[in-house]
Backbone bond lengths (Angstrom), bond angles and torsions (degrees), N, CA, C in turn:
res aa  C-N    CA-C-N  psi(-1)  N-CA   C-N-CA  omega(-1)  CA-C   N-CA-C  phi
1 X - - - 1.448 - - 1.532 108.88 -
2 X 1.085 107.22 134.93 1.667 119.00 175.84 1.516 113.35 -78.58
3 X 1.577 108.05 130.70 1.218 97.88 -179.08 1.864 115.92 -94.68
4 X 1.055 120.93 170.85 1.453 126.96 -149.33 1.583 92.70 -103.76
5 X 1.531 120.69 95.46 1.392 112.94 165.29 1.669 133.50 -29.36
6 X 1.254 136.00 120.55 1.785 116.04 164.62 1.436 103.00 -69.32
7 X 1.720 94.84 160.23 1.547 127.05 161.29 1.494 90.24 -37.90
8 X 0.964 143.16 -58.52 1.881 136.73 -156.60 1.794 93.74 -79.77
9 X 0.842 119.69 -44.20 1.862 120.07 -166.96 1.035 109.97 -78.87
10 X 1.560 113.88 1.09 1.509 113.19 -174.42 1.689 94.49 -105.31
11 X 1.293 111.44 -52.77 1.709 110.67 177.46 1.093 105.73 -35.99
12 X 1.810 111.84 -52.33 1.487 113.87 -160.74 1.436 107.63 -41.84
13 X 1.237 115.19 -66.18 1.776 148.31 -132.33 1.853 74.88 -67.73
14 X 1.828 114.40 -75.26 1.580 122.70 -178.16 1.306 98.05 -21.39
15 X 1.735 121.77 -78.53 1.586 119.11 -166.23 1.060 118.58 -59.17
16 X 1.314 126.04 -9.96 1.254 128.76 172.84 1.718 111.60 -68.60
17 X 1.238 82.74 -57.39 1.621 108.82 -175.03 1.327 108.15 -48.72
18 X 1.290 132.07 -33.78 1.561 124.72 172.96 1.735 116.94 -133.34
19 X 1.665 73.16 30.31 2.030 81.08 140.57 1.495 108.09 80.06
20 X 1.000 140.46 -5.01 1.585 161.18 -151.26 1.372 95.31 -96.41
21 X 1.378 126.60 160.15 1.463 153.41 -148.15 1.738 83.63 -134.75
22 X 1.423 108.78 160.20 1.557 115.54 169.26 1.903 94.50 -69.33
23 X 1.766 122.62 -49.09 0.818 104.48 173.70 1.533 154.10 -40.76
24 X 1.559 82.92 -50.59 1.766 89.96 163.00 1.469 140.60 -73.86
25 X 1.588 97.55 -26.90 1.276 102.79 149.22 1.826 132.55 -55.12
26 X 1.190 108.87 -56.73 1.536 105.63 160.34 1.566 128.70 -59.64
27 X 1.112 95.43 -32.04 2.608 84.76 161.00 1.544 96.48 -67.73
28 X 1.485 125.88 -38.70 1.439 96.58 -161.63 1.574 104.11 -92.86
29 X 0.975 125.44 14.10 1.874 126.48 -179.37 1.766 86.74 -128.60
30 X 1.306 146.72 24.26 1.235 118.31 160.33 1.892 110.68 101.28
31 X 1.256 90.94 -23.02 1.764 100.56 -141.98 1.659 113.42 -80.46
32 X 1.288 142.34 177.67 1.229 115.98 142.74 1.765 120.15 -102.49
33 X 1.481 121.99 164.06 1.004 107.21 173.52 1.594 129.88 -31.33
34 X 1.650 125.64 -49.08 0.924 115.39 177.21 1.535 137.59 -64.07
35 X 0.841 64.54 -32.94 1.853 81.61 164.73 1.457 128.23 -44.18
36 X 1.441 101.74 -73.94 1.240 116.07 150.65 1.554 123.32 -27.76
37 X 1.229 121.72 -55.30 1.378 145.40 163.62 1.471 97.67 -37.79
38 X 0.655 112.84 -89.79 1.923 131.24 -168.53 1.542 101.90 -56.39
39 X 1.856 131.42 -15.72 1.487 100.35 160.77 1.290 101.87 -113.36
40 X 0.965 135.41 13.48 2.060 143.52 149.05 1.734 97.33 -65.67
41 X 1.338 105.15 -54.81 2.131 92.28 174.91 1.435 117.72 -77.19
42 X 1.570 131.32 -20.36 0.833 133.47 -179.65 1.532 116.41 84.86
43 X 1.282 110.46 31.71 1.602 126.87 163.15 1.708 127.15 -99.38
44 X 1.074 103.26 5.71 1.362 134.83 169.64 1.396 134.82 -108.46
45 X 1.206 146.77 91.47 1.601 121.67 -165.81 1.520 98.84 -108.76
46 X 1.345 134.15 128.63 1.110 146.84 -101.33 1.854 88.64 -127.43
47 X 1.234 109.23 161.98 1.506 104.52 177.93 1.402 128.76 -122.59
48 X 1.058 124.62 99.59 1.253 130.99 178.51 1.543 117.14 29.68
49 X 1.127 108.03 -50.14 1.824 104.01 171.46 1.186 105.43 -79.24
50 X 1.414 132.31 -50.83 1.526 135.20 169.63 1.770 100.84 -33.18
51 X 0.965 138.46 -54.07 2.013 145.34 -162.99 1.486 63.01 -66.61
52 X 1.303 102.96 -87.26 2.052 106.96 -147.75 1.897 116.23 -30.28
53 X 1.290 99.97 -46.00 1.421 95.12 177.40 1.692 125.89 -83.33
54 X 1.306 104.22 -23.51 1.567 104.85 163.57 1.741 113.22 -71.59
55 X 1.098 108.87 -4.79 1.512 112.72 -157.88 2.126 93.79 -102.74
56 X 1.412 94.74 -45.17 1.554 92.75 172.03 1.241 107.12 -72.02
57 X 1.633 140.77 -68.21 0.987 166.51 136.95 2.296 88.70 36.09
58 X 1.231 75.13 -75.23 1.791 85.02 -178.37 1.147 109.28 -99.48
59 X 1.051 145.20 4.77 1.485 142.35 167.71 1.466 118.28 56.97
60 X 1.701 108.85 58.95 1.215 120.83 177.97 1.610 89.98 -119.24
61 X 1.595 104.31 -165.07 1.245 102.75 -174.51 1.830 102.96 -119.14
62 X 1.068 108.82 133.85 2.073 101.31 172.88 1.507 104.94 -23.72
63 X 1.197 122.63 -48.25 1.799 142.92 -147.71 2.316 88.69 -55.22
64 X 1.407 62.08 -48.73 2.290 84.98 -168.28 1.518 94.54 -67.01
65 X 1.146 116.47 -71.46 1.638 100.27 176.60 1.384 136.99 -31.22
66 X 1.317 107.73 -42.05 1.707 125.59 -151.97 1.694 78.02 -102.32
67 X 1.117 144.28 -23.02 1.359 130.44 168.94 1.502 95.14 112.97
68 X 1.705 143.84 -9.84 1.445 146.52 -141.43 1.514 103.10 -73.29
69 X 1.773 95.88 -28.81 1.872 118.75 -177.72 0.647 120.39 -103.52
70 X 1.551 146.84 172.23 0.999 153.98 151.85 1.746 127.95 -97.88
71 X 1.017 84.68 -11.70 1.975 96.06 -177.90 1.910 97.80 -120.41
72 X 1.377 95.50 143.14 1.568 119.43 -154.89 1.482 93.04 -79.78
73 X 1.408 134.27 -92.89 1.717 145.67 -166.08 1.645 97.89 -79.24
74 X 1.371 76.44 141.68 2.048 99.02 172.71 2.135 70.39 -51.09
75 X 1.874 82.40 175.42 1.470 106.14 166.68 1.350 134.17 -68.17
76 X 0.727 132.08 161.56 1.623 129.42 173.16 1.661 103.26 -46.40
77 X 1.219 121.50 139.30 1.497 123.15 171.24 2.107 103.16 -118.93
């Protein structure tokens, strides 16, 4: 059985995915490092603009974050 990524394990995996530091990720979303930190552990629950800009940020959809989907990037355009 597959286990069900969190909202935080999913940022992780993205920032991972293109090489980014928690730091650098937080100058380019606003954020500070810790921050970042704390919704990658899931000690943070994140705020509606926080989803929206991690969600543009990487060009997935909120739906993929929040778990609502199952498939990661809008479609090919």
């Amino acid at each position: 059985m597959k286990m069900k990524l969190s909202f935080g394990d999913k940022v992780r995996v993205l920032r991972e995915e293109q090489n980014l530091s928690q730091t650098e990720l937080g100058k380019a979303l606003n954020m500070t490092q810790r921050k970042v930190s704390y919704i990658e552990c899931g000690k943070y629950e994140p705020s509606i603009e926080d989803i929206v800009a991690i969600a543009v940020f990487f060009d997935v959809s909120a739906d993929y974050l929040l778990g609502i989907s199952k498939g990661k990037p809008y479609p090919e355009r």
